[in-house]
Steps between C-alpha positions, in 0.01 A plus 500: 500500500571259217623681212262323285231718708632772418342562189145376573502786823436842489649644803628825407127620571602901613600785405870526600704830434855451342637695789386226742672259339800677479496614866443108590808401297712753653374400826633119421852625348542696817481176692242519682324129656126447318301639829691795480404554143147433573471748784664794337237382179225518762632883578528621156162347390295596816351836359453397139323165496242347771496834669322464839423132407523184716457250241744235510514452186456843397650709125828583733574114600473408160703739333746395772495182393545545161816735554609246753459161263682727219806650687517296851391172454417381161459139404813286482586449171481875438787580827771531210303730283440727834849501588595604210254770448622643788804518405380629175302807696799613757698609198280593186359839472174583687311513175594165383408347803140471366633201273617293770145561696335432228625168428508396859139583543432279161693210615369465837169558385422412106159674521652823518748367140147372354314854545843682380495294200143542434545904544858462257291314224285795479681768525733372210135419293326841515728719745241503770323236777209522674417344809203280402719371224744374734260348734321339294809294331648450826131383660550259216829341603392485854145515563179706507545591846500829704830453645661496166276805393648652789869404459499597150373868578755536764762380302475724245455783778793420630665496139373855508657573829829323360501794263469183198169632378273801499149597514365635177315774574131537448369872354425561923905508604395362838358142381625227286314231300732261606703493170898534538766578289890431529663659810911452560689304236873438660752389229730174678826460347665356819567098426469397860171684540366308168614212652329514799173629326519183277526288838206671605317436195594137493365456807173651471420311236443133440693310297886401510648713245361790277638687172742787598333749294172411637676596856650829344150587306268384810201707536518454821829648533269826328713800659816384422690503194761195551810599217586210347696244642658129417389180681876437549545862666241462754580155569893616579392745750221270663552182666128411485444487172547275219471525105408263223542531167169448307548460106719710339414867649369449813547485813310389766616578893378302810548458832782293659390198672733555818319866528184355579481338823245261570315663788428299842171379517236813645858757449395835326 
């Protein structure tokens, strides 16, 4: 996929579990070859989604494929960011590792940065979201069409899942109105993991370079709290990154040329 297509695609269309993508990860730094990782996904998927179904294109081949195209194989120009969020994952805490999903699953697929941001806008606004006022800003950006109805409702489930947000209960315990309110918020004080998330955010997002304190406030960055950090700092621990000085107070941080390979034609 052209990373210019990135942004106009939805793709992350499921509900995926933040202990899926951490099993797939672990699966890759263990070394195992991609069929390998797709059978034991097949295994650990087969009595939660599709049960009993044939479909070949079924809820359990597409999670699949999103966990693959974010840990396995995801496009080209994104292979550093991977291999570096690996590295990232086999020595942070468990409970940090949510960060590094989080910004792997918004760089491979922007629709999933775009609803976050939505959600983060809100949240900071009036301390709650609710689901129709998400889909209906993100129908906006992408269309009035069921499949982004769809993707937006399982995104945000899936935010639930991810611990990120939570139901707001109804007066009946047992049903929501689907309203949330803030789940998790995991303070990041680690340079090389705000690094990496402003790699991420970089690439999910058009545009060649972008304010650091719009990277470090990002609503789409909503459950973490980045501490603050200089433009020089993260670009001395990153080799990916670049920083230009913008007037007299800010600075601006972009992408290095070299860490964007221009993809083969019809490579993902």
């Amino acid at each position: 996929m052209k990373r210019s297509s990135r942004y106009q695609q939805i793709g992350f269309s499921q509900r995926v579990r933040l202990e899926w993508l951490e099993r797939t990860a672990n699966l890759v730094l263990a070394g195992n070859e991609e069929a390998s990782i797709e059978d034991a996904l097949q295994e650990l998927l087969e009595d939660k989604l599709s049960v009993g179904g044939n479909a070949k294109r079924g809820n359990r081949e597409k999670v699949i494929t999103i966990l693959m195209k974010i840990w396995v194989r995801p496009p080209r120009d994104l292979h550093p960011l991977q291999r570096e969020g690996l590295k990232l994952l086999s020595h942070l805490p468990r409970e940090d590792h949510i960060a590094v999903h989080w910004g792997m699953a918004m760089a491979v697929y922007p629709f999933w940065g775009n609803v976050a941001a939505h959600v983060g806008r809100l949240l900071r606004l009036q301390g709650t979201v609710s689901h129709a006022q998400v889909r209906r800003r993100v129908m906006e950006q992408y269309g009035q069409r069921p499949t982004v109805k769809d993707a937006v409702r399982r995104a945000l489930r899936s935010m639930v899942d991810w611990g990120v947000l939570k139901d707001a209960r109804t007066q009946d315990a047992r049903r929501t109105d689907g309203t949330y309110v803030p789940g998790l918020s995991l303070s990041i004080a680690q340079v090389e993991v705000i690094a990496w998330l402003a790699e991420a955010f970089l690439h999910a997002h058009r545009g060649g370079s972008v304010a650091l304190r719009t990277v470090l406030d990002s609503t789409s960055l909503f459950p973490f709290r980045l501490s603050p950090v200089s433009a020089a700092h993260l670009v001395a621990v990153s080799g990916r990154l670049d920083v230009l000085r913008h007037g007299l107070d800010q600075d601006l941080i972009m992408l290095r040329t070299e860490s964007l390979p221009a993809a083969k034609e019809g490579e993902s």
